[in-house]
N, C-alpha and C positions, 0 to 999 in steps of 0.2 A: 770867336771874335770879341775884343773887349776896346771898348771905348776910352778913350784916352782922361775922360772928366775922372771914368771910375777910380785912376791910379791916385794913390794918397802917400804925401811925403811922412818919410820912418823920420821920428821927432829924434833928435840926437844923432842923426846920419846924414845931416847937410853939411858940407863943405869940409869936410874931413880929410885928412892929409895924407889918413895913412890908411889900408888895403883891407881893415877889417870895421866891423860895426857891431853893436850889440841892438837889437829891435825886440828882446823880449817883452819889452811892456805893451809892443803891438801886437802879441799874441797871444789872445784870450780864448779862443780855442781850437782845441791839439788835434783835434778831428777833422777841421776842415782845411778845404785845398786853397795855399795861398800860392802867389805868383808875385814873385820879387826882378825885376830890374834895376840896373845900376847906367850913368854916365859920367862922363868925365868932364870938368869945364877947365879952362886954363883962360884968366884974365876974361875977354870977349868972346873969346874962341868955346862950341860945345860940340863935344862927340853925339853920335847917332847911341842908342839906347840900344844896350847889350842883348841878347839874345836871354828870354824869360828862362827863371829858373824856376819849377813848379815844386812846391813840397806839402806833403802834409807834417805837422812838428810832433807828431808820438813818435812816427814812424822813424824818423832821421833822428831824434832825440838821442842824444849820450847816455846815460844814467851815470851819474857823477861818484864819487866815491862817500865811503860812510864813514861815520862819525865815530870813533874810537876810545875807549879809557882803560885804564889798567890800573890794576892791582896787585903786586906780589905780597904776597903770605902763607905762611905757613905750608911752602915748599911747593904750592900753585898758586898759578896765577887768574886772577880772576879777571873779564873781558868783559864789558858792557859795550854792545853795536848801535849808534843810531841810525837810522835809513835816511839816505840822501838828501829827500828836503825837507830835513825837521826843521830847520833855522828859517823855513820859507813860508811867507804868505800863501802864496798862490803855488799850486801843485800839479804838476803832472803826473805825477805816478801816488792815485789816491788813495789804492792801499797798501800800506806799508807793510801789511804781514803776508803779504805776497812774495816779500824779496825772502831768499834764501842767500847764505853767507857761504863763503868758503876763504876758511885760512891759511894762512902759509907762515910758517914758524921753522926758524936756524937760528942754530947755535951764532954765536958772534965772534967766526973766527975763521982761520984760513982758507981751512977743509969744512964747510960747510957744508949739511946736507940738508937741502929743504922737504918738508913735511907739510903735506896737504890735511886738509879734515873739514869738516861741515861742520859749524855752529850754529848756538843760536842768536837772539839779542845779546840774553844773558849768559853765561856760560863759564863752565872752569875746564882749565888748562891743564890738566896733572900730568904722570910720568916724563916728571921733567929731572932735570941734576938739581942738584942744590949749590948755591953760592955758583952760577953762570948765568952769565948776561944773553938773553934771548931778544932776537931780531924777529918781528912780526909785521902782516898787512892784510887787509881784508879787502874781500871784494864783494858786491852784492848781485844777487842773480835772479834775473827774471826766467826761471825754467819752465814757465809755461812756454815763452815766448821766444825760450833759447838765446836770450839777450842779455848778455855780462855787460859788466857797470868798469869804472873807473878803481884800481886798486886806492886804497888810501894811504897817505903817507908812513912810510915806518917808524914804526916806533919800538923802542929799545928798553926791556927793563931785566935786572938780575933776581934771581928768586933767593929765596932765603931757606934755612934746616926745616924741614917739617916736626915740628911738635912730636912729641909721644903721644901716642892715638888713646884716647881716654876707652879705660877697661869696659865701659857701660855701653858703648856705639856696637851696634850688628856689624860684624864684620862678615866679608864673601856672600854678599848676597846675589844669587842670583836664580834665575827660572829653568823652571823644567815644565815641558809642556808637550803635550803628546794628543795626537785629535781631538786637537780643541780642548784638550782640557788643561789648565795652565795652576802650575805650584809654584809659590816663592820659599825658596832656604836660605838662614842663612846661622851665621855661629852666632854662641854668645862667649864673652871670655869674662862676666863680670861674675862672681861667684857667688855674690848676696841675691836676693829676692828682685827679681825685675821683671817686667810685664812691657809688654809691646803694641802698637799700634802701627801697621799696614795703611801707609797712606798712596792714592794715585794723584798724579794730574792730566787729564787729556792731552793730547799731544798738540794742539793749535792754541793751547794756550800759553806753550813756550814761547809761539812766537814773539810776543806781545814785550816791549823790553822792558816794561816795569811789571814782574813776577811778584805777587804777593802772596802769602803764607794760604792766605784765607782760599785759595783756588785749590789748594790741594783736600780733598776728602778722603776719609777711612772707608775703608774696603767693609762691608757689609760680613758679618761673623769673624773679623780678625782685629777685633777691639780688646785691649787687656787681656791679654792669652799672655800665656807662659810659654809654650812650646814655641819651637823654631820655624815654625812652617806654615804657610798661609795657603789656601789655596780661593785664586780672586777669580775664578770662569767666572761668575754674573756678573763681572763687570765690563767682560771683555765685549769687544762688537769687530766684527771685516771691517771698519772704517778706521781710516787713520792710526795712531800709535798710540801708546800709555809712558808713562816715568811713573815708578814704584819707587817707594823706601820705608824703612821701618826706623820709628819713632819708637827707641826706648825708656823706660820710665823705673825709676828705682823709687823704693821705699821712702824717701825724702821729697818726691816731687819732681827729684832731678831727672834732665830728659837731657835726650842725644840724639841726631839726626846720621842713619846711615848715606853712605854715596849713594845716590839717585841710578837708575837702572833701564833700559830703556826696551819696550817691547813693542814690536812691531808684529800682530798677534800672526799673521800668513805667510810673516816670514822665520820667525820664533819657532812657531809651531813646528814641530816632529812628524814623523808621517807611519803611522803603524803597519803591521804587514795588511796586506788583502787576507780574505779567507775564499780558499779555492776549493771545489767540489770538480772531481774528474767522473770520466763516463766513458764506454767504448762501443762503438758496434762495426761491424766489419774487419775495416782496419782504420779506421778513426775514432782519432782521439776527442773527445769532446772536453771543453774547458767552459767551467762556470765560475764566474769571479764576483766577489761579492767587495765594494772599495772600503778602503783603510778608514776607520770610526764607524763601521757598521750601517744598518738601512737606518737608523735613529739621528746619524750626525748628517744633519740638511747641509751646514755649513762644509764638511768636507766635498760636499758630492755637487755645491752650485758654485763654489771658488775657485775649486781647484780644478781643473784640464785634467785630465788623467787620462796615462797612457798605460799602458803594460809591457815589459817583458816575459815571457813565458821560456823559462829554461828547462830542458827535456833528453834525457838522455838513455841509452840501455842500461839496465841495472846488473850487468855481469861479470866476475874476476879478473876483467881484463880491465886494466886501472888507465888504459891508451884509448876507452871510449872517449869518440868526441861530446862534449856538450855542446848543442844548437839550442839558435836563440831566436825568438820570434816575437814583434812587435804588433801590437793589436792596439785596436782603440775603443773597442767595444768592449762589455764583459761577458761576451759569449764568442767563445772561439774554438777552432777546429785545428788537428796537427793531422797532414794524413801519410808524408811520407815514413812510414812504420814497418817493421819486417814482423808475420805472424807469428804467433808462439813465441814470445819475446815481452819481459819484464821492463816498462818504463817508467822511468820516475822524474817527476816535472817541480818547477817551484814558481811562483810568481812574485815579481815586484812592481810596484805602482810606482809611475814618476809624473813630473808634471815640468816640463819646459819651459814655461814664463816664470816659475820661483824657482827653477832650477833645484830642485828636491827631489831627492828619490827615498821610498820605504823601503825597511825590511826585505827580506825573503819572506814568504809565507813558507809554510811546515812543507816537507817533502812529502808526494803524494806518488802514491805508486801502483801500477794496472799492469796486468796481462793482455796482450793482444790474443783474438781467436789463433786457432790452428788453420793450415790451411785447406780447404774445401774441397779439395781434388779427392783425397781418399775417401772423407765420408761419402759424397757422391757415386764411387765405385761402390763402395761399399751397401749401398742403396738401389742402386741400380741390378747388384747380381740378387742380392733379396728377390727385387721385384721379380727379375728372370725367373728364377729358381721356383717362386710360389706362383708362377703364370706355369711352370712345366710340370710341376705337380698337380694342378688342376688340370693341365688336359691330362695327364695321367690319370690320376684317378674317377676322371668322370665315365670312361668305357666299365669301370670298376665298380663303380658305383650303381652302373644302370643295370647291370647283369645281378650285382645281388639283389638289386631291388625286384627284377623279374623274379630268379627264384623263391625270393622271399614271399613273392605274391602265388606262388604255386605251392610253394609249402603251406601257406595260410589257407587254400583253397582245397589240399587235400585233407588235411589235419583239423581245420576250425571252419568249416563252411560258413558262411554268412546265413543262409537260408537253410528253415526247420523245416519236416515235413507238416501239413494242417493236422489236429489232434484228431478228425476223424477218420484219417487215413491209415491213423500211426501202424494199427496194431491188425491193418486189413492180412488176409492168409495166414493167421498166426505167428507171423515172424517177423522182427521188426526191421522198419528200412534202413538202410546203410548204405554209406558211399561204394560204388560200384567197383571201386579197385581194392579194397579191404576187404578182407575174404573176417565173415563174423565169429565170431566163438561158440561155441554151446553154451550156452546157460545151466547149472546145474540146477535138477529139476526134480521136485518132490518126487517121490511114488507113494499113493497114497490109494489103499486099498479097504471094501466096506466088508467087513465079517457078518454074516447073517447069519444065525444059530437055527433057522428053519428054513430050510430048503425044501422049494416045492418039486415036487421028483417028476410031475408031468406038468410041462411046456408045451404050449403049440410054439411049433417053428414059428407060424404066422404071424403068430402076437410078437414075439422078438422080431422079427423083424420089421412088423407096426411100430414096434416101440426104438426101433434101432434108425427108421426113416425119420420119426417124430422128432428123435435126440436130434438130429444131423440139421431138419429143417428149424427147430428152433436153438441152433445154435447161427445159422448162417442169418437167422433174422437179428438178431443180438447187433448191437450200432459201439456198445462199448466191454463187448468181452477180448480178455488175456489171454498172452498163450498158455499161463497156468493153469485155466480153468480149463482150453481144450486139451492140454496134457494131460490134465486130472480123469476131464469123460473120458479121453481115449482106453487110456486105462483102466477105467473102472468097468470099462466096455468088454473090454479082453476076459478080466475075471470072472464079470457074467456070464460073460460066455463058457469058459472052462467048467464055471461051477452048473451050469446048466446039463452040457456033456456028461 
């Protein structure tokens, strides 16, 4: 609900004849919500007040067209862009290196074919013809906000021969740059003594349309060098772009600026192979991938998405194997459909789908699957059988020699001796009752007496033959030698007595 006092008349939109009005000077700011109505009056007569039209002015805002200048020379053309309200006070759109440009350039003739390209403020125009009249127009863009401007009027200029390219300028410069690490080459053609200087300038300071020498700085170790080749990594960063060129310098003082070069380091950049380690057990294949610029390069591994393909194929004379292909996102992966006993050889490549780049192949890597598990199984299996039926076999075998063995031990090596004062009880010595003993071979040992007494009493001999016997049976540690010995000695006495 808005009260009628609030409305306020647009200064220069009373009484106007004709269907449009300009009210920019009533609007001072682009952010807020206005609300415009219109009536009509004729003589006395007033119409009823149109239906409110509501706008915020960024939003509905045109972006007007840019400010243009040209140059032809020396076979390009050179373009300086102004952005829309340079000529104005007051501004809507307040920063100006927000806008980005895009050109449209044709030939000046029937069969025209127009050609698009992105500038900057400042900018040159090359591969063009010489002596042909070129039709151009610009337009400026707000690509944050997806919002194109007004093209500018065309303007028309013919180029002229290009000069002979002075011997002492780097010519073919350009980068070579692989994980992150970035090399500038380029020729020399001048044949005397020159020395070069490697200069960048950030890439946001293109935007800016008055470019000045002093923004451009040398590259850190590629000051006065003689060789052709720079290599700028420490100057590089993930943010925004670089412009290179090489300042050369001759013995005179005299210098020469190469064409300008443009690196935009994430998308420049090369993408090396992976480095793959394989692994198998069962019948899986295990895959370890290790990503392109190694565990060292942080910027590969937090930029870039990386995805994988893993290619895998059997490695056999038949040249009609298929190769399958498998996409992974991790760097740890598995392949399991595999046939055992069977030679595979795999490769991987790293890609990354928002910079639309893919690496390398990594080196070819190649495994055996196991055999398959059914035979050794059998073959394990009759083992066990086999040594479970020789055990019961040989344990009836076993226990029988073990008995015999303990009755041979019992009749050949008894455990138990007889006690030492039993040994030699009755003169003969004990023995196992089933071994029949030996004879002992046994002295005969006879006493010669050279006086012989010729009368004997019986009785005394046989006193003395009683005596012999009871002290021999009292005796606790007499041999059977010694009573073979009396025996004997007994007999001859006797004879000799007779």
């Amino acid at each position: 609900e808005t009260d009628e006092t609030e409305w306020k008349e647009l200064h220069g939109c009373q009484n106007v004849t004709h269907t449009e009005c300009d009210f920019s000077s009533a609007i001072t700011k682009y952010y807020d919500t206005h609300h415009v109505h219109i009536r009509a009056e004729r003589r006395e007569e007033v119409s009823p007040w149109s239906s409110i039209f509501e706008m915020i002015p960024y939003f509905i805002a045109q972006i007007g067209p840019p400010g243009v200048q040209l140059q032809s020379t020396n076979g390009v053309i050179k373009i300086k862009v102004s952005p829309p309200e340079a000529n104005q006070v007051q501004k809507m759109w307040l920063a100006d290196t927000l806008f980005k440009y895009t050109l449209v350039i044709w030939e000046n003739s029937s069969n025209a074919e127009f050609r698009n390209r992105s500038i900057f403020p400042t900018d040159v125009i090359d591969d063009l013809a010489p002596d042909t009249t070129y039709c151009l127009k610009v337009q400026a863009v707000l690509t944050s906000e997806s919002h194109e401007g007004l093209f500018s009027p065309i303007h028309c200029v013919k180029t002229t021969h290009k000069a002979v390219s002075d011997l002492l300028c780097a010519t073919n410069v350009s980068v070579f740059a692989l994980n992150m690490k970035f090399h500038l080459h380029w020729n020399n053609q001048y044949k005397q003594h020159v020395s070069y200087n490697v200069q960048y300038l950030t890439g946001y300071l293109k935007t800016f349309p008055d470019q000045r020498s002093v923004n451009w700085l040398n590259v850190p170790g590629c000051e006065n060098i003689t060789n052709t080749q720079c290599n700028f990594s420490s100057i590089i960063t993930t943010s925004g772009c670089y412009y290179l060129r090489v300042q050369a310098m001759s013995e005179y003082n005299r210098s020469c600026l190469s064409d300008e070069i443009e690196v935009n380091p994430l998308v420049t950049n090369e993408i090396g192979p992976p480095d793959v380690k394989v692994d198998i057990s069962d019948l899986l294949l295990h895959i370890q991938i290790s990503p392109p610029g190694g565990s060292e390069s942080e910027v590969m591994r937090d930029y870039y998405d990386w995805s994988y393909r893993v290619l895998y194929w059997k490695n056999s004379s038949n040249n009609e194997e298929e190769i399958k292909m498998k996409e992974i996102k991790q760097t740890i992966g598995t392949v399991s459909d595999l046939t055992s006993s069977t030679l595979y050889c795999l490769k991987v490549q790293a890609f990354s789908k928002f910079y639309n780049k893919s690496s390398l192949f990594s080196k070819e890597e190649c495994i055996k699957t196991p055999g398959d598990k059914i035979l050794p199984l059998i073959i394990l299996a009759t083992f066990v059988t086999a040594l479970i039926a020789v055990l019961l076999l040989a344990m009836p075998l076993i226990f029988a020699l073990y008995q015999a063995y303990n009755k041979i031990k019992y009749v050949f090596f008894p455990s138990c001796q007889p006690p030492l004062n039993i040994e030699g009880f009755g003169g003969e010595l004990l023995s196992s009752p089933y071994v029949s003993t030996t004879e002992e071979p046994i002295e005969n040992c006879c006493i010669i007496e050279t006086i012989i007494t010729e009368e004997v009493n019986q009785i005394d001999f046989k006193d003395y033959k009683n005596s012999k016997q009871s002290s021999r049976d009292s005796g606790n540690y007499s041999n059977n030698d010694d009573a073979s010995g009396s025996k004997v000695s007994e007999e001859m006495l006797e004879k000799e007595i007779v």
